[in-house]
N, C-alpha and C positions, 0 to 999 in steps of 0.2 A: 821269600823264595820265588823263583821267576818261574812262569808256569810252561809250561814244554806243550807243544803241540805236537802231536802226531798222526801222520798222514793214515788213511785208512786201510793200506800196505801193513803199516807195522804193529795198526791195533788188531788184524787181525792174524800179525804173526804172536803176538804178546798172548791171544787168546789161546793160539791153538797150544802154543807155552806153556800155559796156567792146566788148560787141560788136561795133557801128557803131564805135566808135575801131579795132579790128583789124581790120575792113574795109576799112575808108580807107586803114592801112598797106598790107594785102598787095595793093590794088589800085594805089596809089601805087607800089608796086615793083615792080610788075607792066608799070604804066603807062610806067615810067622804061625798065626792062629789055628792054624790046621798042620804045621809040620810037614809044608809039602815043600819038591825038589825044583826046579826049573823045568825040567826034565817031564816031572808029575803033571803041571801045570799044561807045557805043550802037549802033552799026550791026550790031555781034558779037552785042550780047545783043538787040536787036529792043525798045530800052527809049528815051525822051526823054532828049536833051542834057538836061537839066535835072538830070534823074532821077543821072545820073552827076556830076553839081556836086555832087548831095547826098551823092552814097554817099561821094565823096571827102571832104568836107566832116564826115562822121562826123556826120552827120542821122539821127537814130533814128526819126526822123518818116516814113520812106520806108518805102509799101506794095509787095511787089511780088507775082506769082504765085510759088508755091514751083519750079514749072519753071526759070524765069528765076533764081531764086536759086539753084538748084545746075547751071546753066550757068555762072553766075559764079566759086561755088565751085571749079567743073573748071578756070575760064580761069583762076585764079588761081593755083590748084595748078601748072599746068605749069611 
């Protein structure tokens, strides 16, 4: 198998990729394991319904404040 090089553009679009895909899991199990709505979720973190389609969704395209993202991080650790 021939081995693929890539520029350091697109390993760190692959990364932030991989990222946004393990978010989506640990909020999706998260989401399941406690019975909560999208709705519930953005109300918790003070973020748009939308914004929670996307992170679930593994959107690498979602800005948010770094406060809010390690709220998330804590609500998903539990």
């Amino acid at each position: 198998m021939p081995r693929v090089t890539l520029t350091p553009a697109q390993r760190e679009a692959a990364k932030r990729a991989d990222q946004a895909r393990d978010m989506a899991d640990r909020l999706a199990v998260y989401k399941n394991r406690h019975s909560l709505s999208n709705k519930a979720i953005a109300a918790d973190l003070g973020i748009r319904l939308e914004t929670v389609a996307r992170l679930l969704s593994a959107d690498s395209t979602v800005r948010m404040p770094l406060a809010t993202v390690w709220r998330l991080e804590e609500m998903i650790r539990s």
